[in-house]
Backbone as CSV, one residue per row, in Angstrom:
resi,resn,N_x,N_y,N_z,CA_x,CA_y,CA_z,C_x,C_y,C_z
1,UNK,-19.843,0.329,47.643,-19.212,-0.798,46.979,-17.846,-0.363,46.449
2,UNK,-16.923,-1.261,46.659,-15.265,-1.131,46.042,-15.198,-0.949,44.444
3,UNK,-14.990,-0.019,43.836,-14.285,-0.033,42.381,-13.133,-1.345,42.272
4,UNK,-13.698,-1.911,41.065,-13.367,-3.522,40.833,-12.778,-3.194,39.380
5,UNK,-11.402,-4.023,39.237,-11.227,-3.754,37.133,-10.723,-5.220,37.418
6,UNK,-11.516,-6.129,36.274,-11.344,-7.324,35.812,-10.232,-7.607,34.818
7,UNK,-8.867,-8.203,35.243,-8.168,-9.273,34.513,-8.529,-10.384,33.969
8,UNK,-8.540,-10.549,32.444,-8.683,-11.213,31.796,-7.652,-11.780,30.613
9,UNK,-7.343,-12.799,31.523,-5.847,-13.720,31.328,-6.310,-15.003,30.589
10,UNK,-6.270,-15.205,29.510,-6.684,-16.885,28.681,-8.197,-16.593,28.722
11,UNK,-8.666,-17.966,30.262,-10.196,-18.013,30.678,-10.121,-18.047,31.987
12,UNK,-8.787,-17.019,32.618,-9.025,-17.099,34.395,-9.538,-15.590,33.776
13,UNK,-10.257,-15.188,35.233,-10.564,-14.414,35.842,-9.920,-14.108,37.156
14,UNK,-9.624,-12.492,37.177,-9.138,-12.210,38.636,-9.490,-11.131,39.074
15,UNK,-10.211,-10.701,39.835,-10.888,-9.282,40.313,-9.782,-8.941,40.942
16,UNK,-9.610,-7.407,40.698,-8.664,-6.977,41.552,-9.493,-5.729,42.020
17,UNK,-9.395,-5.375,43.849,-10.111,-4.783,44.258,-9.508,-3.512,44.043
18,UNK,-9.275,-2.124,43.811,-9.033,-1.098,43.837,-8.875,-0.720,44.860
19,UNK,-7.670,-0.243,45.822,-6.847,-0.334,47.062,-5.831,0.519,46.963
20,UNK,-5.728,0.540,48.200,-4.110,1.105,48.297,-3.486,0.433,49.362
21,UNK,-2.389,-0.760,48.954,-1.964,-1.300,47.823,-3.022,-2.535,47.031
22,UNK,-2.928,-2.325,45.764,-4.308,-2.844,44.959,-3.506,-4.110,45.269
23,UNK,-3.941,-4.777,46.685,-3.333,-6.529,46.455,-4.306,-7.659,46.554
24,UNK,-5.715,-6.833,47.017,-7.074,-7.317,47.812,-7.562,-8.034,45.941
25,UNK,-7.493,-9.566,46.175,-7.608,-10.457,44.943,-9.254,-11.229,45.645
26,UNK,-10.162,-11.033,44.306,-11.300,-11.539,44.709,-11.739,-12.356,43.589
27,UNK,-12.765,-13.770,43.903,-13.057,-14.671,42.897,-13.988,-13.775,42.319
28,UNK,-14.118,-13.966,40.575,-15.097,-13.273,39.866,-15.525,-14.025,38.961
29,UNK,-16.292,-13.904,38.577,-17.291,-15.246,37.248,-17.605,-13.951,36.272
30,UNK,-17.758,-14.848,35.439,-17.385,-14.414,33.735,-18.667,-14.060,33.354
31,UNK,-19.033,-13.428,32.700,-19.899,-12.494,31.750,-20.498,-13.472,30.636
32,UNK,-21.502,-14.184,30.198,-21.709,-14.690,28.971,-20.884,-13.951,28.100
33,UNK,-20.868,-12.946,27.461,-20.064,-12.498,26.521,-17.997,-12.530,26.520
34,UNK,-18.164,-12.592,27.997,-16.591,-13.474,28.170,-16.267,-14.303,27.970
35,UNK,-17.329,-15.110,28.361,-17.580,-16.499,28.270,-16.802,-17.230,26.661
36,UNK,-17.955,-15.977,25.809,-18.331,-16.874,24.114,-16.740,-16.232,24.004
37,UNK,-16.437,-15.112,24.290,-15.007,-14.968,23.753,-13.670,-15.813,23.900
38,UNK,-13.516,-16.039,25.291,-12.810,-17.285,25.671,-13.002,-18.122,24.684
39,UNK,-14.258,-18.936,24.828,-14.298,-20.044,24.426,-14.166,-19.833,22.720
40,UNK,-14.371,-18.897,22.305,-13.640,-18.261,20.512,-11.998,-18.370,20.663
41,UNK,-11.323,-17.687,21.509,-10.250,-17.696,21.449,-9.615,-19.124,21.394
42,UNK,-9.874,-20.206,22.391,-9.537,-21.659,22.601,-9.946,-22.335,21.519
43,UNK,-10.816,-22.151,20.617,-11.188,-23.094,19.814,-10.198,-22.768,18.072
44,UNK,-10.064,-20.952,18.198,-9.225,-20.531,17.592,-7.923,-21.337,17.493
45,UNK,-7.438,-21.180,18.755,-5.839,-21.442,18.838,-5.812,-23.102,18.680
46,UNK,-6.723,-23.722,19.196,-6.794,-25.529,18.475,-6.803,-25.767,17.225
47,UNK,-7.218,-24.742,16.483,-7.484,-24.954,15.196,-6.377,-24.825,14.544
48,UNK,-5.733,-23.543,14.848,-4.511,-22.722,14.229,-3.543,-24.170,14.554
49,UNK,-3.561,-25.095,15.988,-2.518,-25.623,16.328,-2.909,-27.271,15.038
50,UNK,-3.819,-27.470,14.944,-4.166,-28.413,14.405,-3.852,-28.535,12.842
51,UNK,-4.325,-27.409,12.671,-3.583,-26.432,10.829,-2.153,-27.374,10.753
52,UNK,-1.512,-26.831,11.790,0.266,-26.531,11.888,0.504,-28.213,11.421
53,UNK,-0.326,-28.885,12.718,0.050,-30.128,12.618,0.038,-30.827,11.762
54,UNK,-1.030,-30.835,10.663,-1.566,-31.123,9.320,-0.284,-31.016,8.346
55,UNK,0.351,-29.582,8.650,1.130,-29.096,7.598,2.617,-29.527,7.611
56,UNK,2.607,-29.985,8.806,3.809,-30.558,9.261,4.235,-31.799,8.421
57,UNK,5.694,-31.847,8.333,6.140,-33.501,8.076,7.579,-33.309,8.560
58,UNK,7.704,-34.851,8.463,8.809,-35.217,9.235,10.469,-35.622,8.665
59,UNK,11.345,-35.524,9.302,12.549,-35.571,8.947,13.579,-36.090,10.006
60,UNK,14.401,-37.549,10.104,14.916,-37.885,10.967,14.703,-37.703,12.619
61,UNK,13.072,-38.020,12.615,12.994,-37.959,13.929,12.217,-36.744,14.041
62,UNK,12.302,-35.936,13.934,11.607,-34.411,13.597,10.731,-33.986,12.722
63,UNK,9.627,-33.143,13.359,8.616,-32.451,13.041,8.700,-31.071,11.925
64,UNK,8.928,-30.663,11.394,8.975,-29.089,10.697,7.794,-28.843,9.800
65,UNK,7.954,-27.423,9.544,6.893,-26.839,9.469,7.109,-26.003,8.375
66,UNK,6.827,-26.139,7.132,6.943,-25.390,5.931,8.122,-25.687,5.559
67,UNK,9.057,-25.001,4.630,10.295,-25.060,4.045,11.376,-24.435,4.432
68,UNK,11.522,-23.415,5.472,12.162,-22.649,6.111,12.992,-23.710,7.209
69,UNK,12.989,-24.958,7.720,13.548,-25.644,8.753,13.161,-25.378,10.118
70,UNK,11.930,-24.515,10.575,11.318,-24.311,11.287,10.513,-25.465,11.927
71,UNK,10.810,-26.063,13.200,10.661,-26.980,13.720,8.859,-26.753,14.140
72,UNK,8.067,-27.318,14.474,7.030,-27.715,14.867,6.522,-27.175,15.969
73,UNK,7.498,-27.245,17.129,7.578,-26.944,18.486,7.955,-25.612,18.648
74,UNK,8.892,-25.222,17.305,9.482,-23.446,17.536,8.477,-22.743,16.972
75,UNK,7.328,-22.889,15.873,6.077,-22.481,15.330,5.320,-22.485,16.568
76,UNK,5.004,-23.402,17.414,4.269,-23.081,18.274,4.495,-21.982,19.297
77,UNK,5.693,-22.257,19.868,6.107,-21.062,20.800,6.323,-19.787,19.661
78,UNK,6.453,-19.549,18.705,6.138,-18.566,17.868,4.934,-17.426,17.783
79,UNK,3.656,-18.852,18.017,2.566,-18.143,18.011,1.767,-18.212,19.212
80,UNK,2.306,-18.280,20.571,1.895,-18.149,21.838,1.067,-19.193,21.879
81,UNK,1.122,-20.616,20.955,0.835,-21.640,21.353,1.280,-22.866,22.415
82,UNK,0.620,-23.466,23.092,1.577,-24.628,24.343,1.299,-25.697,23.232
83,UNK,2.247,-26.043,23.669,2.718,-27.693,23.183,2.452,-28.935,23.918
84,UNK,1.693,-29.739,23.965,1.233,-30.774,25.300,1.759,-32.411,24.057
């Protein structure tokens, strides 16, 4: 059997086969314990994003975020949050 090391990016998964050149990409499924972590991390970062939003108020059109003039949208990309 091929020596396999698992990338773990967000909640993809990407097996990468151990090669020369390591380019051989194989589908891999997640571990229950990957699983609960993922799904910790996502529920984390909704929360953190939901916090923000709470804390937010507005000013001519605009969102900011505490007292600093820190916009809403620049807090997010701050904290490796997406903005949808």
């Amino acid at each position: 059997m091929n020596n396999r090391r698992t990338v773990l990016e967000g909640c993809e998964v990407i097996c990468i086969r151990e090669s020369n050149p390591p380019t051989d990409l194989i589908a891999c499924p997640l571990s229950k314990e990957a699983q609960l972590k993922c799904t910790g991390r996502r529920l984390y970062q909704a929360g953190l994003k939901y916090g923000l939003w709470l804390f937010a108020w507005w000013k001519d059109g605009t969102q900011y975020v505490g007292t600093s003039g820190k916009t809403l949208k620049e807090a997010y990309k701050e904290l490796g949050i997406t903005h949808d």
